[in-house]
N, C-alpha and C positions, 0 to 999 in steps of 0.2 A: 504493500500500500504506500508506495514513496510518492506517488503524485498526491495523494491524498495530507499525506505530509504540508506539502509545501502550501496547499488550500488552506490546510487550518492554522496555520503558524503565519500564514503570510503577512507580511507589513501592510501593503495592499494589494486590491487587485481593480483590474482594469478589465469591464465587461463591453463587449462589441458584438452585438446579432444583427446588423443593420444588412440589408442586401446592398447586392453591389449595383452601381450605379454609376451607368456613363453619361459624362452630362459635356456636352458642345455650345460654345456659347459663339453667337454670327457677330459680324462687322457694327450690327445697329444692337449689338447687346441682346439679343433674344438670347433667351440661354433652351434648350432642348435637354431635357432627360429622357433616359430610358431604363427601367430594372433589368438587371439581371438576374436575378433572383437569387436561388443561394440561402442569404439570411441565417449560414453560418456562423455558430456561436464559438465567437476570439476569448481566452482568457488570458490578459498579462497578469502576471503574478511574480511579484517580489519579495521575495525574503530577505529579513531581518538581517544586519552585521552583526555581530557580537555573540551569536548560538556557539555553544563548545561542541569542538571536535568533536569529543567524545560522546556528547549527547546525537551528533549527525552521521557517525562514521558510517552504524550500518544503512544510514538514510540516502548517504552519497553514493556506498556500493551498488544498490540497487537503482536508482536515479539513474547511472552511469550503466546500469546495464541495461535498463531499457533504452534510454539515451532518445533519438530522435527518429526509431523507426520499431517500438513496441507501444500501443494505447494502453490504457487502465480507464477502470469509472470510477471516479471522482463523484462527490457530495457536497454541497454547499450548507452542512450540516452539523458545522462546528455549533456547540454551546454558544460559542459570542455572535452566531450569526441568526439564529433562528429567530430569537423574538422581535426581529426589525428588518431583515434583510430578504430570507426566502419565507417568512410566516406565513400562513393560510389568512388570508384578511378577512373574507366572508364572514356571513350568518350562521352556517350549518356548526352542529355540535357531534357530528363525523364527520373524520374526511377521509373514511375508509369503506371500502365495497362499494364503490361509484364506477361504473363501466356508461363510454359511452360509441355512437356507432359514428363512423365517419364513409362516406362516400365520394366528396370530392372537393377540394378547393381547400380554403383553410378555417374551414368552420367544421366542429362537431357537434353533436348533439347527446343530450344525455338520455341515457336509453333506462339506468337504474339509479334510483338514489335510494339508499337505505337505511332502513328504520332507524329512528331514533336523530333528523338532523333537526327537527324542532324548527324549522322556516314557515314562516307564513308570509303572506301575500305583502310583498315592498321592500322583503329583506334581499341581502342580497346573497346569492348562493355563491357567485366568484367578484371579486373586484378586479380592475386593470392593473396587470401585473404580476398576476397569482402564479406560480409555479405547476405546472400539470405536463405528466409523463403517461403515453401512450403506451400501456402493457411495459414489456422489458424492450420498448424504442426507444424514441427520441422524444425530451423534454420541450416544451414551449412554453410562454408567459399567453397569460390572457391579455386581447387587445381592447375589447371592452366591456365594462360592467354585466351581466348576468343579473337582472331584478328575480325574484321566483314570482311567479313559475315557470318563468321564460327558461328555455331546454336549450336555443343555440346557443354554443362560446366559439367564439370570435376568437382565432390565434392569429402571434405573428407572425406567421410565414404560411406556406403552403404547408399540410400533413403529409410526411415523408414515409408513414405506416402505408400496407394494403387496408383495401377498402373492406369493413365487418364492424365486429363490434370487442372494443378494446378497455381493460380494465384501469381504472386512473390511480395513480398514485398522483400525490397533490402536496404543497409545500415541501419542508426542507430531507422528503426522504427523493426526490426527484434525482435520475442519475446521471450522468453525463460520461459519455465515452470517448475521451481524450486524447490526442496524441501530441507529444511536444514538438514544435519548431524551432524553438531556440533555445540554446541549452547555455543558459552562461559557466563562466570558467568561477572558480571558487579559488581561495588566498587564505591561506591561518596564518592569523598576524597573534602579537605579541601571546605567545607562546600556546594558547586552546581554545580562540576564537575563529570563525573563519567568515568572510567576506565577500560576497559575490559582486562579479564586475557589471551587470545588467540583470533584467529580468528574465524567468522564464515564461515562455511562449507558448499556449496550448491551444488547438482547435479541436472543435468538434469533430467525430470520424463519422461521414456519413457513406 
């Protein structure tokens, strides 16, 4: 679990799903975009100076052996990140046994909700921004609000799943299947600290 390491230690990180986008701008300033779609998810993530060697040794072996051509799945599920960062915002009082069906584009629909989420008419079952993972795929945020008993959620991207009906995991157990791009070099200075020269670089593996 060494990329998982670097997530919950990390000093910060730096989150990027935006799609790619080529944009042309003419002689009279019109500017033209277009998506390319994509909407792969970037993590920079940097670690702390000052960690001892010896608290990191077996963390760098492994690091170094996956290096920049083995993934891992990662969680965004440290203790300091949950109650503000990936929390469930919604109404309901589960956020477990929710399955929902998708067919095409980047909206699904919720096909189960299960006893016990205590929502009634104006609450809201997701907010913008909520964390939700299609079966063991790929995670999206919610793009906007879900009032109950409205059943479509709105993601941001197109659903990269087959088309059926898929079980949600939701908030901070959502998984991400990683792989790194940029591996920086590491430095032990004054005598069992060690220092990294940039950040590390991870995308999503689709």
């Amino acid at each position: 679990m060494s990329f998982q390491y670097i997530f919950n230690n990390a000093e910060s990180i730096s989150i990027d799903k935006g799609p790619v986008v080529a944009q042309t701008v003419a002689r009279n300033n019109a500017v033209k975009s277009v998506s390319r779609g994509a909407a792969t998810w970037k993590f920079t993530v940097k670690l702390p100076n000052g960690i001892r060697f010896e608290d990191l040794r077996g963390v760098i072996e492994t690091i170094e052996q996956n290096d920049r051509h083995t993934s891992e799945t990662i969680k965004l599920n440290n203790s300091g990140y949950t109650s503000w960062f990936t929390s469930y915002q919604g109404d309901s009082d589960v956020i477990a046994g929710w399955d929902v069906t998708y067919t095409s584009g980047n909206t699904v629909t919720i096909n189960t909700e299960p006893s016990g989420t205590n929502l009634t008419n104006g609450e809201y079952t997701f907010k913008r921004g909520d964390l939700i993972q299609l079966g063991s795929g790929h995670t999206y945020t919610v793009a906007s609000d879900v009032v109950y008993p409205a059943t479509t959620v709105t993601l941001h991207r197109p659903v990269l799943e087959s088309a059926g009906t898929h079980a949600l995991t939701i908030g901070p157990e959502c998984q991400f299947n990683v792989i790194c791009v940029q591996f920086p070099n590491w430095t032990i200075f004054q005598r069992n600290q060690v220092s990294w020269d940039r950040p590390f670089i991870f995308y999503e593996v689709i």
